[in-house]
Backbone bond lengths (Angstrom), bond angles and torsions (degrees), N, CA, C in turn:
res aa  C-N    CA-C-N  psi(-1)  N-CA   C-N-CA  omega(-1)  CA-C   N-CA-C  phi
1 X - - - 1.448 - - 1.526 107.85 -
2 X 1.525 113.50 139.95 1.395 119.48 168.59 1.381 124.06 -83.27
3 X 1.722 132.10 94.20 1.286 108.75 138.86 1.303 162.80 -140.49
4 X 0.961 117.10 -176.48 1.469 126.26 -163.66 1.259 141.12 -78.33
5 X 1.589 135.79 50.24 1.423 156.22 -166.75 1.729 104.95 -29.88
6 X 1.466 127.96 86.79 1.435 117.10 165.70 1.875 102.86 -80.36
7 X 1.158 117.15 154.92 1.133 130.62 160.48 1.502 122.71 179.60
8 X 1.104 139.19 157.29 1.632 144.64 178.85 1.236 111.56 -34.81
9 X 1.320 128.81 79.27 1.734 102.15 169.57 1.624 125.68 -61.71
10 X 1.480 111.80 -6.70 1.328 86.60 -172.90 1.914 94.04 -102.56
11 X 0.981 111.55 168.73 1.414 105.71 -163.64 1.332 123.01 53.11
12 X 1.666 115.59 31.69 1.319 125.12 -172.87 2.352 97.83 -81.97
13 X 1.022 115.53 -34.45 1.414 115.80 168.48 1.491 107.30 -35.22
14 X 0.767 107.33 -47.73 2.001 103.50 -176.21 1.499 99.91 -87.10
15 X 1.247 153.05 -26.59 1.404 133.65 151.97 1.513 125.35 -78.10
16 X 1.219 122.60 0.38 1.482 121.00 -164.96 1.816 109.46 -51.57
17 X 1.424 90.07 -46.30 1.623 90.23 -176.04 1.372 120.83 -51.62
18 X 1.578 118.04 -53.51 1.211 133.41 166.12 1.953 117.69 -43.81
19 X 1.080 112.38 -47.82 1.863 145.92 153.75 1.424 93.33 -17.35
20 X 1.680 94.70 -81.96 1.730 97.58 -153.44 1.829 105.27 -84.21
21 X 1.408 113.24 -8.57 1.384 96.84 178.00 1.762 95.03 -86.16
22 X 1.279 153.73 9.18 0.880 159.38 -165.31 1.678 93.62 -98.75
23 X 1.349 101.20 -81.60 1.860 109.72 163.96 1.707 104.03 -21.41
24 X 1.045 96.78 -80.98 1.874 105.89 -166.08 1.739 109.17 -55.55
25 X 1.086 95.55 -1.82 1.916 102.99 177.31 1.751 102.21 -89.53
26 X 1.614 93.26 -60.63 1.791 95.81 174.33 1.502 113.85 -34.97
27 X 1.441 98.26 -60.94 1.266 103.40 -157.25 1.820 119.53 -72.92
28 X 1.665 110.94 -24.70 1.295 115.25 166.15 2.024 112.63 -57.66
29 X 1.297 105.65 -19.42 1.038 92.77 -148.11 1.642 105.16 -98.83
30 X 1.804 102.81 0.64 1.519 122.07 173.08 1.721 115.91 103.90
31 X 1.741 101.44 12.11 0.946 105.90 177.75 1.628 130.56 -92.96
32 X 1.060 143.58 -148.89 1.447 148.82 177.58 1.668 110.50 -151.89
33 X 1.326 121.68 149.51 1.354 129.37 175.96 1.508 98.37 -99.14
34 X 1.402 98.97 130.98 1.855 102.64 167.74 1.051 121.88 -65.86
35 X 1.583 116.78 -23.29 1.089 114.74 -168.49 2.067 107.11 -152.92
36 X 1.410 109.90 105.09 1.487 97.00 -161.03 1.925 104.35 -96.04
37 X 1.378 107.61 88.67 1.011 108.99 -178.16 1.776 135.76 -103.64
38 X 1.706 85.08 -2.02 1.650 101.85 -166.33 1.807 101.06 -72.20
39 X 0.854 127.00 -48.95 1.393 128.00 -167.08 1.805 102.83 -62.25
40 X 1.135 111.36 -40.55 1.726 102.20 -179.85 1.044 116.44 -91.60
41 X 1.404 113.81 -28.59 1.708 102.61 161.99 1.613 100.34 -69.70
42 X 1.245 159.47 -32.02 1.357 155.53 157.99 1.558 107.87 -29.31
43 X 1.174 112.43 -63.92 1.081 132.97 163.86 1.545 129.58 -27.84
44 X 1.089 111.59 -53.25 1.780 138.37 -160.03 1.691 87.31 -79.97
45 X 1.562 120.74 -76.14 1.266 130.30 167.97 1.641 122.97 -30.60
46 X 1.079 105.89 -57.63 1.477 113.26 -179.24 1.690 104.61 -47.17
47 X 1.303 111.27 -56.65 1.459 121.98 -164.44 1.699 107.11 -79.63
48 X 1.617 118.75 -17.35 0.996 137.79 176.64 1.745 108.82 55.13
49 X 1.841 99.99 61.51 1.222 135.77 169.54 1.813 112.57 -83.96
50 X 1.431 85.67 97.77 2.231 88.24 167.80 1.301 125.42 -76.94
51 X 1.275 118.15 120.31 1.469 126.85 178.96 1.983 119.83 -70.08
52 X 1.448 94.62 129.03 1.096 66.72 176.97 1.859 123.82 -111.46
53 X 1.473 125.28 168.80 1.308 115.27 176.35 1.471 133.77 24.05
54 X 1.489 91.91 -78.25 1.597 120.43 -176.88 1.719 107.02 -68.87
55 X 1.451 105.24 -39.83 1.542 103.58 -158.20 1.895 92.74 -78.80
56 X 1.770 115.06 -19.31 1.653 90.63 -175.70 1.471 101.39 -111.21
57 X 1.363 127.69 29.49 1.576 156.71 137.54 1.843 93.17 -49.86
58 X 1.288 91.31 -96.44 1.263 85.15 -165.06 1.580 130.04 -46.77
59 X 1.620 114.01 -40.35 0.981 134.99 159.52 2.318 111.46 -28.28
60 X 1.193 96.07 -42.31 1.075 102.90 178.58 1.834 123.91 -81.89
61 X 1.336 95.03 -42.35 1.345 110.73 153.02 1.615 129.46 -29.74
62 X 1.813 79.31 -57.24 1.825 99.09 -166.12 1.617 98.18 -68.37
63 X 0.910 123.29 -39.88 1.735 145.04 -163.66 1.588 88.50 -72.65
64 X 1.000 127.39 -87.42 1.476 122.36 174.50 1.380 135.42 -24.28
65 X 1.773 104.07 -43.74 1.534 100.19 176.74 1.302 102.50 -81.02
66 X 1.736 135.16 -20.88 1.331 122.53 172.17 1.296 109.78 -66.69
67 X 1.044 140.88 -18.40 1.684 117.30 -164.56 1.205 85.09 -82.80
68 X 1.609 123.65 -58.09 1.762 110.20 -168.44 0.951 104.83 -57.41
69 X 1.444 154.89 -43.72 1.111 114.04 -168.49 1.801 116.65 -114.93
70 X 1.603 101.02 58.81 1.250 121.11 158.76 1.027 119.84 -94.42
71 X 1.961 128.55 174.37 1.061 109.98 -179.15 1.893 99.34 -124.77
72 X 1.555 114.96 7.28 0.955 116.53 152.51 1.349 108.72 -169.79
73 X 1.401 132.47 -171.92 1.438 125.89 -171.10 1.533 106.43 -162.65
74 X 1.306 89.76 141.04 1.659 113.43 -164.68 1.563 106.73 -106.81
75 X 1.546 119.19 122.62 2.055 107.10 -174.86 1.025 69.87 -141.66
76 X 1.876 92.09 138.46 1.328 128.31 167.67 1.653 93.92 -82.20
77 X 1.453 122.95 138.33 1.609 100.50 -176.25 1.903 92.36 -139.29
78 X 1.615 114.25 29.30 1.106 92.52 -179.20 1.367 113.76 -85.46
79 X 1.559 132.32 8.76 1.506 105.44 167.01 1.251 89.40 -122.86
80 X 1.682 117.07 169.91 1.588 121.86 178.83 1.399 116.76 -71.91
81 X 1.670 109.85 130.45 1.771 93.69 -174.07 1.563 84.12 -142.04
82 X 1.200 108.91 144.88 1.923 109.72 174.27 1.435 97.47 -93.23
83 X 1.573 133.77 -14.02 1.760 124.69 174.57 2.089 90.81 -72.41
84 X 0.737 103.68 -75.32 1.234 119.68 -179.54 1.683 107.10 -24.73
85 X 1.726 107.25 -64.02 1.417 104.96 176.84 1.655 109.36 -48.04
86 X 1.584 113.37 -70.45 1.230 120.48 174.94 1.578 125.41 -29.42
87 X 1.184 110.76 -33.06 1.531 111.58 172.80 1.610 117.74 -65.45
88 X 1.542 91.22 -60.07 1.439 93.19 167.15 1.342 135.13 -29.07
89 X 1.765 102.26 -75.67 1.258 107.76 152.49 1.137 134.20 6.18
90 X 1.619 116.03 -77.86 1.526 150.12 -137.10 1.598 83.71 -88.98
91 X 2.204 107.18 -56.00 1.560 85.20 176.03 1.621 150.95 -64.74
92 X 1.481 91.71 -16.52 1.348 131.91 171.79 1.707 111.46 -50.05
93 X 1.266 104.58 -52.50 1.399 118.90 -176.14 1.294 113.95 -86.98
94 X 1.855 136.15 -12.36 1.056 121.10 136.56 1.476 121.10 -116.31
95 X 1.241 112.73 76.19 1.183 158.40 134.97 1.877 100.22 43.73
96 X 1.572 80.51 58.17 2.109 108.01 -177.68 1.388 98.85 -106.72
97 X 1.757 112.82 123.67 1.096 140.33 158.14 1.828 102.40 -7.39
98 X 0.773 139.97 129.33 1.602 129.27 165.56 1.367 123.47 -141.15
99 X 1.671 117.09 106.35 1.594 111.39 167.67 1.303 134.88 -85.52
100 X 1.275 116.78 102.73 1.212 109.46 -178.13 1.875 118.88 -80.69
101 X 1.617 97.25 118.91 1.655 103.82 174.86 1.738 123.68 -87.43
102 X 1.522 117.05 120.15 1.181 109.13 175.31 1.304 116.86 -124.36
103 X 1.604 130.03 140.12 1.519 112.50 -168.20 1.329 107.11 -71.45
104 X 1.292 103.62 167.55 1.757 88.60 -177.51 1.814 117.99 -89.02
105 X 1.303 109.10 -15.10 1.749 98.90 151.39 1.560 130.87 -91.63
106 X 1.425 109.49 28.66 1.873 116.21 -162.76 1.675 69.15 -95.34
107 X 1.811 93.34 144.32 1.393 115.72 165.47 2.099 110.43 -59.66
108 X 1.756 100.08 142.58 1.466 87.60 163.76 0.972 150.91 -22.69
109 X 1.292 138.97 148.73 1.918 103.94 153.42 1.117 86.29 -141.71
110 X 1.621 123.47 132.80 1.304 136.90 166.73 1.568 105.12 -25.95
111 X 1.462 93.85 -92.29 1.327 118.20 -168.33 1.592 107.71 -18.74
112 X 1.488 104.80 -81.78 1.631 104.52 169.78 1.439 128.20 -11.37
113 X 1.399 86.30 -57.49 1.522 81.75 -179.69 1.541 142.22 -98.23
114 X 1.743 91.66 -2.85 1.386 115.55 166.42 1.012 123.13 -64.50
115 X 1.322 122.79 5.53 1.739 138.45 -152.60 1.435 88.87 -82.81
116 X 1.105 128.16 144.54 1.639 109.29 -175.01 1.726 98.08 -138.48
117 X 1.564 128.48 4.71 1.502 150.10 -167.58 1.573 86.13 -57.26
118 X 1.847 124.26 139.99 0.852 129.97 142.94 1.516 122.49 -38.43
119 X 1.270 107.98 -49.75 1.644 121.18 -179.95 1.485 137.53 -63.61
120 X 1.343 93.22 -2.53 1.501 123.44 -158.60 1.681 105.74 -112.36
121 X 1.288 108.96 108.55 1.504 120.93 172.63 1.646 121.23 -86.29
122 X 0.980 128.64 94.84 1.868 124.35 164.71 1.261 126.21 -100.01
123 X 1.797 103.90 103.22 1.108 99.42 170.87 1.683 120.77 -145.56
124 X 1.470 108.48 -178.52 1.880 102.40 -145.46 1.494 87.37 -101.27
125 X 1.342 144.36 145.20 1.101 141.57 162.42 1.921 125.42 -136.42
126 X 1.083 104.97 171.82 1.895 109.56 -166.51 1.599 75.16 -132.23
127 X 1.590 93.84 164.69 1.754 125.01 -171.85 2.158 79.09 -71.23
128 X 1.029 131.38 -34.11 1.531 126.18 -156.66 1.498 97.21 -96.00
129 X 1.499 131.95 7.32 0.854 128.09 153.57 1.659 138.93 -134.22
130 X 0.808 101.54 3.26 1.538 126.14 -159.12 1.769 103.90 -68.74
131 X 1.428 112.33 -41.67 1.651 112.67 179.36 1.419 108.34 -74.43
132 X 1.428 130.80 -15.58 1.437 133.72 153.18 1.191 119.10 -57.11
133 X 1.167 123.03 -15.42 1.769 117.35 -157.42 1.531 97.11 -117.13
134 X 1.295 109.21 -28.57 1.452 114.27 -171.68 1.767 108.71 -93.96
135 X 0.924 120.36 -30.31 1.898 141.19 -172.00 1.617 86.45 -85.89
136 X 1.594 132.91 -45.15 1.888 134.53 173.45 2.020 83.84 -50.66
137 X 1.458 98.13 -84.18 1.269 101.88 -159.24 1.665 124.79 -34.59
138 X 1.393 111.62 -51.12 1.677 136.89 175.89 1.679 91.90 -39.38
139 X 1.157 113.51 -74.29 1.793 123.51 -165.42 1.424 105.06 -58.24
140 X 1.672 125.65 -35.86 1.006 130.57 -173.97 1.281 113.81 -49.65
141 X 1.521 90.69 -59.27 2.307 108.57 -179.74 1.094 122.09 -93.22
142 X 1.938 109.85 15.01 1.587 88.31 179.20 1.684 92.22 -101.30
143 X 1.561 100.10 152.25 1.119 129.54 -176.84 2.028 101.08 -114.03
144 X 1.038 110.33 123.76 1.900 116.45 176.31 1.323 109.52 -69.07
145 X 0.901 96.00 130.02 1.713 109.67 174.56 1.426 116.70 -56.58
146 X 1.895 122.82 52.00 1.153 110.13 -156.97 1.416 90.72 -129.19
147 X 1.063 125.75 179.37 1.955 117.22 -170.29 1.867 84.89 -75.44
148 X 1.488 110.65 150.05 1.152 106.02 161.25 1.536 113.92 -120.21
149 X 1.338 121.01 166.87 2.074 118.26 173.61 1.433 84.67 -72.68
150 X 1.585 96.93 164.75 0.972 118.55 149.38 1.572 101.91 -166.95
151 X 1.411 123.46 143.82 1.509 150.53 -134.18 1.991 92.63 -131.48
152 X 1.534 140.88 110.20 0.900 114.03 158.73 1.834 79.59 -145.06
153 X 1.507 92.92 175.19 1.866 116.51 178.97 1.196 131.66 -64.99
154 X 1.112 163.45 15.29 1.239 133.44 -154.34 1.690 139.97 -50.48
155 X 1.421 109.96 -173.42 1.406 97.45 -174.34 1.648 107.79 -114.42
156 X 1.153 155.44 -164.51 1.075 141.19 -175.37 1.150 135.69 -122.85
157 X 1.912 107.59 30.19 1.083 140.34 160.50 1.749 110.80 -89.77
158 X 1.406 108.49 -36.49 1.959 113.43 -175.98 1.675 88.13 -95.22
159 X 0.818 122.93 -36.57 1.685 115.42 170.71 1.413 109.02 -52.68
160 X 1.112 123.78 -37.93 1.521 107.81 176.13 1.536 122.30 -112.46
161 X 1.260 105.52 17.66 1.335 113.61 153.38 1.222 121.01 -88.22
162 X 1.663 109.18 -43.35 1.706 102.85 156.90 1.125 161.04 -10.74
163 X 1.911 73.72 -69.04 1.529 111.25 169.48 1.522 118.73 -73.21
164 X 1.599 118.62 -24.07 1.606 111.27 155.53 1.189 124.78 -83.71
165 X 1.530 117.12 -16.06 1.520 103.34 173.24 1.376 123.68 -63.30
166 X 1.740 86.05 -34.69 1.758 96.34 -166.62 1.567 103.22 -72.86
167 X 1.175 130.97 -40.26 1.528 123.35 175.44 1.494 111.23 -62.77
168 X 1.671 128.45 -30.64 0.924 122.80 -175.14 1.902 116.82 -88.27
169 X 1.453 100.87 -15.10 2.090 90.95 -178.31 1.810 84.16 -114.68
170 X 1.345 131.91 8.99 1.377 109.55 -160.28 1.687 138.94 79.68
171 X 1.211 88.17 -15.72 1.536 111.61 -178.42 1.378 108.36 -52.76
172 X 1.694 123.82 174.09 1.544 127.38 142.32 1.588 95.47 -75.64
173 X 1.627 87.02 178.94 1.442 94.78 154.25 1.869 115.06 -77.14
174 X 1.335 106.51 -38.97 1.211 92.01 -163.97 1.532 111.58 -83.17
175 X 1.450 119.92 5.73 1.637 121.46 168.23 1.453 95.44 -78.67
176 X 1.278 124.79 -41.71 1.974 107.36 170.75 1.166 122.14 -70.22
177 X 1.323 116.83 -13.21 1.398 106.04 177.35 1.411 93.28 -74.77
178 X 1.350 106.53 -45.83 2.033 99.76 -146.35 1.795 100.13 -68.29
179 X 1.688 116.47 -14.39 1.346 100.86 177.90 1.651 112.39 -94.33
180 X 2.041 117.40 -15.51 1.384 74.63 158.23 1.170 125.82 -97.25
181 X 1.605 133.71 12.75 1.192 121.33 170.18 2.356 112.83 -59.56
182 X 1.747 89.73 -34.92 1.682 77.85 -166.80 1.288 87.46 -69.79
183 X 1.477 155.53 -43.23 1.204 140.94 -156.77 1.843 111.30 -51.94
184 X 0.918 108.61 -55.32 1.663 131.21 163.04 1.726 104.93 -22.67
185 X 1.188 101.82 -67.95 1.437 136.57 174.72 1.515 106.57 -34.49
186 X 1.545 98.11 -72.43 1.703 102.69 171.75 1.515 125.67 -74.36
187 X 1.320 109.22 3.31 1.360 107.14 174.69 1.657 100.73 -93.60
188 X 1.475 133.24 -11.07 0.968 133.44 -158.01 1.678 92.54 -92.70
189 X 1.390 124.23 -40.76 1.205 146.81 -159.05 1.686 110.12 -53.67
């Protein structure tokens, strides 16, 4: 499973710890980061390296194509960040698993918690609890890389196109569906 670590890069020095035990949680748990950005933005700060235009262009870019193609996403949301909000958002709107992390003495924030998405996790955590909440969540959304059902309608115009493809290549129907969905897939790629 892919995911996707949002959090503050700037003032990322005062979360790093929290950061990389987040990383080392994904990754104990057999997962992958969509996007491995904490260590060089760590990096950039430390040395007190300015980005310019283009470089937090792309930066934004890079951040974007990871959430889509994550399979859920983890935001640290205890200080206010509009990159951070915006991510959310963005995951919100394609409709990605999302945990939201807050320390448990970081002031409210409406918003955060106004989030009201089935998909959408908020919860408050301490350094003595935090790999519980995230290792719940991880197991929660991972799905096995194994064929899964899936049950949807058609109308009875693609029903009987189906039904000639499949008499005509040998196919099922649902081996044509599933190849033009990957075709779709690779056109997206």
């Amino acid at each position: 499973m892919k995911v996707y670590i949002s959090a503050l890069a700037e003032q990322i020095t005062e979360d790093i710890v929290t950061l990389r035990k987040l990383m080392k949680l994904v990754h104990s748990e057999g997962h992958t980061l969509a996007d491995d950005w904490i260590e060089p933005a760590y990096t950039r700060e430390s040395k007190g390296v300015s980005l310019t235009p283009e470089e937090w262009q792309k930066i934004y870019v890079d951040s974007r194509d990871a959430i889509a193609k994550s399979d859920v996403i983890i935001a640290e949301v205890s200080k206010r960040s509009f990159g951070v909000g915006y991510q959310v958002a963005t995951a919100v709107q394609l409709k990605k698993p999302i945990l939201l992390l807050r320390r448990h003495n970081a002031t409210e924030s409406a918003m955060a918690m106004g989030i009201a998405e089935q998909n959408v996790d908020f919860q408050r955590y301490t350094e003595a609890n935090v790999e519980r909440i995230v290792q719940s969540f991880l197991r929660q959304n991972d799905i096995p890389l194994k064929d899964m059902r899936f049950n949807f309608f058609i109308n009875r115009q693609i029903y009987n196109y189906l039904r000639a493809a499949s008499a005509k290549t040998g196919k099922t129907k649902a081996e044509i569906i599933r190849e033009l969905v990957k075709r779709e897939i690779d056109k997206d790629k």
